[in-house]
VMD Tcl script that draws the C-alpha trace (Angstrom):
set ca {
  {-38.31 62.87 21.97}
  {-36.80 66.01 21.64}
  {-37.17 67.34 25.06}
  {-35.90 63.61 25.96}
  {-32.68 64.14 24.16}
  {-31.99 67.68 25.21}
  {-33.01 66.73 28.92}
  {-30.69 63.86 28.99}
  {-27.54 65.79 27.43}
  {-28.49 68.79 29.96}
  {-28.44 66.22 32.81}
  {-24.80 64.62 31.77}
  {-23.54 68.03 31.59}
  {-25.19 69.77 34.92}
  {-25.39 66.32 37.27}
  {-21.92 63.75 35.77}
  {-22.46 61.84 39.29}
  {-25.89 60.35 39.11}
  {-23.74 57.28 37.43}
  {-26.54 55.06 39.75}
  {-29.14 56.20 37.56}
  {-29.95 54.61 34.48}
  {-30.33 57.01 31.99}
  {-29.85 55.51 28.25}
  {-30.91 57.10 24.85}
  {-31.65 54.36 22.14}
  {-29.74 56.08 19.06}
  {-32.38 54.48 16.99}
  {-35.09 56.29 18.49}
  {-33.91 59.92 17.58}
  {-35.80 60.86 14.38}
  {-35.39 63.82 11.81}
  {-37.31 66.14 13.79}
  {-35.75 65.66 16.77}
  {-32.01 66.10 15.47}
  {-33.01 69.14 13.62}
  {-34.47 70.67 17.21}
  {-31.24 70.06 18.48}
  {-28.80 72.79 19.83}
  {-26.07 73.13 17.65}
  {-23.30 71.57 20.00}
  {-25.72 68.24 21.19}
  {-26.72 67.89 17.11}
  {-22.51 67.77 16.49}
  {-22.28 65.18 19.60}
  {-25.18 63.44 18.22}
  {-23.40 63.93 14.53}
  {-19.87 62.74 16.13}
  {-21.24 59.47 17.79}
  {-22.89 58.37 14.59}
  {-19.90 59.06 12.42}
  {-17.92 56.39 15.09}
  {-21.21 53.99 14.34}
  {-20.78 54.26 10.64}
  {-17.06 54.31 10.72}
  {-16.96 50.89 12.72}
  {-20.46 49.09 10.16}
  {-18.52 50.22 7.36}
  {-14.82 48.97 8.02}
  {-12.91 52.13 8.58}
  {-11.68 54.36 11.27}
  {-10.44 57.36 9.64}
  {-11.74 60.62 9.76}
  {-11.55 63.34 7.40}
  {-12.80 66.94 8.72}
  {-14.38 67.63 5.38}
  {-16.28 64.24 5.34}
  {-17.31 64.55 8.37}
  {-18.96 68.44 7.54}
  {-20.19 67.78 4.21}
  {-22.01 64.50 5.74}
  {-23.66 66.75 8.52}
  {-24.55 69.02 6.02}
  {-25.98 66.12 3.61}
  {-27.66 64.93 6.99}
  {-29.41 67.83 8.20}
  {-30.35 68.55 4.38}
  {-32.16 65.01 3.94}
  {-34.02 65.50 7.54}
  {-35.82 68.81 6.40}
  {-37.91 66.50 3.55}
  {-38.09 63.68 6.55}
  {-38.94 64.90 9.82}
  {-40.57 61.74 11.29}
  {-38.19 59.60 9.78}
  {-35.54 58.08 12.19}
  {-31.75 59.49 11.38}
  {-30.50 55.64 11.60}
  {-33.24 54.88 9.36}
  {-32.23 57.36 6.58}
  {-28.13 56.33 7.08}
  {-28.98 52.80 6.45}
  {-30.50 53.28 3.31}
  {-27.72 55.59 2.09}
  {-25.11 54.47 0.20}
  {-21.32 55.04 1.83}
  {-19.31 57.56 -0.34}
  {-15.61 57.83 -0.49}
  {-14.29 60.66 0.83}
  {-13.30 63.92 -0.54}
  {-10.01 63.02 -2.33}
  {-7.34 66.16 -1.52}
  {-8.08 66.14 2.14}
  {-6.59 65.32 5.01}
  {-7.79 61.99 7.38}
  {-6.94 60.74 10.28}
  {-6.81 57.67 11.49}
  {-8.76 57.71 14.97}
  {-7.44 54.16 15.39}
  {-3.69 55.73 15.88}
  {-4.26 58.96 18.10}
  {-2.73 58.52 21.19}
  {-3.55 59.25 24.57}
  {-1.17 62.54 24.77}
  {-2.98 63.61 21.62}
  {-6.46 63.17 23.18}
  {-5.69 64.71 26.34}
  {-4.18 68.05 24.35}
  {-6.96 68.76 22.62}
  {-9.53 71.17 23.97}
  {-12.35 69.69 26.08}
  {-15.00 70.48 23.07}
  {-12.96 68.45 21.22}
  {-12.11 65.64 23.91}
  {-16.12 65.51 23.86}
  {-16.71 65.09 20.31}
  {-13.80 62.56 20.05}
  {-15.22 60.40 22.89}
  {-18.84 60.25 21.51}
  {-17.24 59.89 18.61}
  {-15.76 56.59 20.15}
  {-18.53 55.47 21.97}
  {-20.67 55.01 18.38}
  {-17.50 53.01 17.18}
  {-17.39 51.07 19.99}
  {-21.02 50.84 20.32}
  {-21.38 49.62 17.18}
  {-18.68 46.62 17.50}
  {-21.34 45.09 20.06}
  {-24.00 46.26 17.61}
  {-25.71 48.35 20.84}
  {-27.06 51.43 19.48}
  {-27.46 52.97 22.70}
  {-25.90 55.77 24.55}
  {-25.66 54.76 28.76}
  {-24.60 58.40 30.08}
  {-24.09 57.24 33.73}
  {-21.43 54.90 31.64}
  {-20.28 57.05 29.51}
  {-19.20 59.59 31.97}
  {-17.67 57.21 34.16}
  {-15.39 55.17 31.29}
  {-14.70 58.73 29.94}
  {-13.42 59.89 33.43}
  {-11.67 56.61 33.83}
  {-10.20 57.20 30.21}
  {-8.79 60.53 31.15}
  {-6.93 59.01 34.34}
  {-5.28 56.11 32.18}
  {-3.89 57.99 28.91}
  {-2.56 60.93 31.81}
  {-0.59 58.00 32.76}
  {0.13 56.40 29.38}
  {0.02 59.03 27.36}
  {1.88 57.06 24.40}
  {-0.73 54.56 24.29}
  {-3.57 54.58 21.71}
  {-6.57 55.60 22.84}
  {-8.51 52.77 21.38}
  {-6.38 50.47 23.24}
  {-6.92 52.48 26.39}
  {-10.74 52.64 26.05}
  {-10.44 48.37 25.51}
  {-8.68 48.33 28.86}
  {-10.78 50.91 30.67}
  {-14.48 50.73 29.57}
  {-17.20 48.93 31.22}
}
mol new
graphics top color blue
foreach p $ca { graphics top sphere $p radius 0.5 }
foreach p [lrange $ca 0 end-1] q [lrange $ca 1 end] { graphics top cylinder $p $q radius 0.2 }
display resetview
């Protein structure tokens, strides 16, 4: 599963226009062992989309940076003791914890467009996997389509750079497929 994973991210990054192949990765699938093999920017895409799953099953869309950290950490921490045991597995038998109290969040549900389209393209990543797993989970479909995901997130980018005051979940609604 491991080589699966890193294969699949490799592909989305080398090859964005084989959107006629179907290339999925059922979120469920990926287990301890196989997030904890993961290079350190796919394990914080990985990380990102789940933190959009959670946000959505739980009722909330904010995001503190500390949270999310300290839940990585917390994470990666519980895998070592359970390598064969599925990450989604673990998550749904943990409890949700409020956040750390003196930090800043942000509300994902209010970033705009303009504000997506400044930020750096590591961060434009993370922030659409990131909504992907929030979105994902809304249709309860734990599963990433890359072929998709590149083409909504390229069709993303054209809208906000012509609506740049409009939220970004509201542009995703309009755009995805």
């Amino acid at each position: 599963m491991r080589n699966l994973v890193f294969c699949l991210a490799a592909a989305m990054t080398i090859a964005p226009n084989i959107a006629h192949t179907q290339v999925t990765l059922d979120m469920t699938r990926v287990t301890c062992a196989d997030y904890l093999g993961m290079p350190a920017e796919q394990a914080l895409l990985f990380s990102a989309w789940m933190s959009g799953w959670y946000n959505h099953k739980n009722g909330y869309s904010t995001v503190g940076l500390g949270d999310f950290k300290m839940n990585i950490a917390n994470v990666r921490q519980w895998c070592t003791g359970f390598p064969s045991e599925t990450v989604m597995a673990g998550l749904d038998r943990s409890r949700s914890q409020q956040g750390l109290s003196d930090q800043i969040k942000f509300d994902m549900s209010l970033m705009t467009c303009k504000q997506y389209l400044s930020s750096d393209p590591e961060r434009q990543n993370t922030i659409a996997y990131w909504m992907n797993g929030y979105f994902r989970a809304s249709r309860s479909q734990p599963v990433i389509d890359f072929p998709r995901f590149a083409n909504n997130k390229k069709a993303l980018g054209a809208h906000c750079r012509k609506n740049g005051g409009e939220t970004l979940m509201s542009a995703i609604q309009k755009t995805a497929r």
